[in-house]
GUDRENNU-649986 format. One record per residue (C-alpha): residue number from 1; residue in one letter; chain; x, y, z. Coordinates in steps of 0.5 Angstrom, whole numbers. Each point is the difference from the previous one (the first is absolute). Example, Ala and Ser with C-alpha at 12.3 -4.5 7.8 and 13.67 -1.06 7.14 Angstrom:
2
NODE   resi   resn   chain      xx      yy      zz
NODE      1      A       A      25      -9      16
NODE      2      S       A       2       7      -2
END
This chain:
179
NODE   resi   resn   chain      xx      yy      zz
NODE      1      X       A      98      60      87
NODE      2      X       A       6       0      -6
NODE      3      X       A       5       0       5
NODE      4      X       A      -3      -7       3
NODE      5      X       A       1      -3      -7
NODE      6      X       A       6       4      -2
NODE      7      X       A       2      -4       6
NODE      8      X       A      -2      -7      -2
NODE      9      X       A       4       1      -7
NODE     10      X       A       6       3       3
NODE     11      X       A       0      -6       5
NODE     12      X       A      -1      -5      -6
NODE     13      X       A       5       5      -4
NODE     14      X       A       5      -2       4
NODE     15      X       A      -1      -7       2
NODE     16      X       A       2      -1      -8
NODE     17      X       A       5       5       0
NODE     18      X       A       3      -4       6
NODE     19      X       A      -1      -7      -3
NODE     20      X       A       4       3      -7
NODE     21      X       A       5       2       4
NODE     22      X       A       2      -7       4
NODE     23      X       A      -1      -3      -7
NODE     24      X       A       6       5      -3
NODE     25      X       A       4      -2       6
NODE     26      X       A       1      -6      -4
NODE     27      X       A       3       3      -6
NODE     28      X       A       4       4       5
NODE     29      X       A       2      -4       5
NODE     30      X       A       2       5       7
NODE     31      X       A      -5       2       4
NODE     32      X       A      -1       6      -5
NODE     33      X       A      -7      -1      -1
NODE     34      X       A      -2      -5       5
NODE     35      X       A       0       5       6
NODE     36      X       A      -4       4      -3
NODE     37      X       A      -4      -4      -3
NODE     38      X       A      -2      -4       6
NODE     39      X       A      -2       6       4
NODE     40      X       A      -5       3      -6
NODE     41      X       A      -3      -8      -1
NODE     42      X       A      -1       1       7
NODE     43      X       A      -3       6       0
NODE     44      X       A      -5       0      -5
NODE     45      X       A      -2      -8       4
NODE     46      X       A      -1       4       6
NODE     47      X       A      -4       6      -4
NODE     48      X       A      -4      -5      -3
NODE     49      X       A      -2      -4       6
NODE     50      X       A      -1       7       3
NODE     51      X       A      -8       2       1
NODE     52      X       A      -2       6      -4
NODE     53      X       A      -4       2       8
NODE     54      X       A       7       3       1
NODE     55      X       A       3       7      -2
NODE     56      X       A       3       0      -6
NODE     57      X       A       6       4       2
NODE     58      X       A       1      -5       6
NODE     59      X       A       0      -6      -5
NODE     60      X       A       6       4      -3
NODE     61      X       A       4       1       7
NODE     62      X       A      -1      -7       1
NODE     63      X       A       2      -3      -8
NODE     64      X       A       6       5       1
NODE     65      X       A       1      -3       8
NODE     66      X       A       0      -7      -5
NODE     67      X       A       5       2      -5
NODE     68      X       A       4       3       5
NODE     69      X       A       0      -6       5
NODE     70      X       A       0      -6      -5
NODE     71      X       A       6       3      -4
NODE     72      X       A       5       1       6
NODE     73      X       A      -2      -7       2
NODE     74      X       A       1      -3      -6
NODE     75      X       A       7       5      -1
NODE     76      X       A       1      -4       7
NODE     77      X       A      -2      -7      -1
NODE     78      X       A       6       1      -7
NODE     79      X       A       5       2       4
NODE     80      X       A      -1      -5       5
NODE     81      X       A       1      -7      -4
NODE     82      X       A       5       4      -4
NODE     83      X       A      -4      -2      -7
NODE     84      X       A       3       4      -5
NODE     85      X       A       7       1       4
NODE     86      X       A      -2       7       4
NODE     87      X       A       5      -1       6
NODE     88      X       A       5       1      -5
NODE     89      X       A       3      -6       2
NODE     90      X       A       0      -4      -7
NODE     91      X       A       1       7      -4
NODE     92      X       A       6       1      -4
NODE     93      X       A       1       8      -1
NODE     94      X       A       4       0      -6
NODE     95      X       A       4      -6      -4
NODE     96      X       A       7       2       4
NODE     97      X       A      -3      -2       6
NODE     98      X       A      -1      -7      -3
NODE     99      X       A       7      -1       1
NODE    100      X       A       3      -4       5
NODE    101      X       A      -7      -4       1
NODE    102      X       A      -2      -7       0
NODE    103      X       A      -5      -5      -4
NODE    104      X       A       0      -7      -3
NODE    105      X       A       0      -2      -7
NODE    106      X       A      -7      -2      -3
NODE    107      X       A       2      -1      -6
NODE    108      X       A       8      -2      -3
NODE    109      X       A       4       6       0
NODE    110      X       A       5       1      -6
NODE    111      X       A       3       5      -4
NODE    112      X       A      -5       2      -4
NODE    113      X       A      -7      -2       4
NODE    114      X       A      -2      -3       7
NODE    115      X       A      -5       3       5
NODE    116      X       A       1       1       8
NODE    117      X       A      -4       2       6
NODE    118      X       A       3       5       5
NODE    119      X       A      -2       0       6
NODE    120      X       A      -2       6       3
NODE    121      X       A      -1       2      -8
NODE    122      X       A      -6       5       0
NODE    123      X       A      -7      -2      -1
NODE    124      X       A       2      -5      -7
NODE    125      X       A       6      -2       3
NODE    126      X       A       1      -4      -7
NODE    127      X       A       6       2      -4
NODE    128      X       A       3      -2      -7
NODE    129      X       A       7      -2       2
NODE    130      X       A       7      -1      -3
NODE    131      X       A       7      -3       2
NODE    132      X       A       6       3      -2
NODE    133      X       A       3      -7      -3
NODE    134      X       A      -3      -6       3
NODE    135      X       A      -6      -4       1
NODE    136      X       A      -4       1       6
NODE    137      X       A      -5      -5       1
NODE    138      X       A      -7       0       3
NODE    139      X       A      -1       0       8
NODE    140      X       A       8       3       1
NODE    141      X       A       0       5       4
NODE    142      X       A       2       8      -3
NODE    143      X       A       3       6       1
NODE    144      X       A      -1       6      -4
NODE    145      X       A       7       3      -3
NODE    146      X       A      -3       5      -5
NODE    147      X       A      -7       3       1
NODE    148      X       A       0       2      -7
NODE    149      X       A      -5       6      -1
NODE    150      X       A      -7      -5      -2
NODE    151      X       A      -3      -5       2
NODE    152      X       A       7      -4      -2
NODE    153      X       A       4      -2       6
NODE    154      X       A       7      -3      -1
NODE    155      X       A       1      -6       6
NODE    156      X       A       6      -4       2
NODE    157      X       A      -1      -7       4
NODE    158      X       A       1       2       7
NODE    159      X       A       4      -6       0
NODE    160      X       A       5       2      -5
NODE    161      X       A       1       7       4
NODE    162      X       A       1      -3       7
NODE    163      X       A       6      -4      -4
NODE    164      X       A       2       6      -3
NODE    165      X       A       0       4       7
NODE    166      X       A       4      -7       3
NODE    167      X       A       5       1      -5
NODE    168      X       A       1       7       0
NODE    169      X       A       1      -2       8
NODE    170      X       A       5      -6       0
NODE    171      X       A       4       5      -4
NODE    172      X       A       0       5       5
NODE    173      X       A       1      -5       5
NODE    174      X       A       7      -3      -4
NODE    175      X       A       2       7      -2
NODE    176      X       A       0       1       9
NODE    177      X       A       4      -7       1
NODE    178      X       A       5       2      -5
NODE    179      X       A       1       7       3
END
C-alpha cells in the first residue's frame, strides 16, 4: 500500500523533473537536458496513466524501459536531422581550423569592424571580421586569412586573393619565358 502511493508521487516527481529539464534545455541549448528531459517526462506520463492493479515494481521496470527507450529515441531523432551540428559536419574544433574556410560578408567588413558568416562555421556560424586594409562589402564572398584566437576572424575577398594568386602565377610564367 505505501509502495503504491510511493509509486504515483514518484511518476509525478519525475513528470515534473522532466518537464524542468526540457525548459533548462532552453537556457542551455545542446541537447544536455533535452534527452534526458524527454525520457523522465515521459515516464512519469506513463507512470501516471499506469493503474494502481499493477505491481508497483512492475511499474518501476516499465518507467525505467521508458526513459531508457524514449532517451535513445530521442538521442537518435538529435542526430538524424543534425539540429545541433552532431554530425561534426558544422563543428569547428578549435580557432586554426577556421583558416582557409570560406563565408560571405553579412555586414561591411573594414579594418576595424564588420561581421561574415562561414560556412561550415559550427553551430553559430557568424563571426566578427576585419580586413587588412580594404573594404569589403556585404554579399562578397571570403576567405579566412588569420583565425585570430576568438571569435574575431581576419578575411580577404576571395577575389583579391585569386588576383594575388594569378599575379603570382604570370610572373612565374614570364620568369619561364624569359629562361
Amino acid at each position: 500500500m505505501v509502495l503504491e502511493s510511493f509509486i504515483g508521487d514518484f511518476a509525478l516527481l519525475m513528470l515534473i523533473a522532466g518537464a524542468g529539464l526540457i525548459i533548462a534545455e532552453a537556457f542551455a541549448p545542446g541537447a544536455h537536458f533535452f534527452v534526458a528531459g524527454t525520457g523522465i517526462f515521459a515516464a512519469g506520463i506513463v507512470g501516471v496513466l499506469l493503474p494502481a492493479s499493477i505491481p508497483a515494481a512492475l511499474t518501476l521496470i516499465i518507467m525505467a524501459a521508458v526513459v531508457l527507450a524514449t532517451s535513445v529515441g530521442t538521442l537518435y531523432a538529435y542526430r538524424e536531422l543534425d539540429l545541433y551540428g552532431g554530425k561534426g559536419e558544422g563543428q569547428t574544433s578549435d580557432s586554426k581550423s577556421l583558416r582557409g574556410k570560406s563565408g560571405r560578408v553579412t555586414e561591411r567588413v573594414t579594418p576595424t569592424d564588420g561581421q561574415v558568416k562561414l560556412e561550415e562555421g559550427g553551430f553559430n556560424p557568424y563571426y566578427e571580421a576585419r580586413s587588412f586594409d580594404d573594404e569589403i562589402p556585404e554579399g562578397t564572398e571570403i576567405i579566412v586569412v588569420d583565425p585570430g584566437g576568438g571569435n574575431v576572424v581576419t578575411v580577404e575577398s576571395v577575389d583579391s586573393v585569386r588576383d594575388e594568386i594569378d599575379r603570382e602565377l604570370e610572373r612565374d610564367a614570364e620568369t619561364t619565358e624569359q629562361a
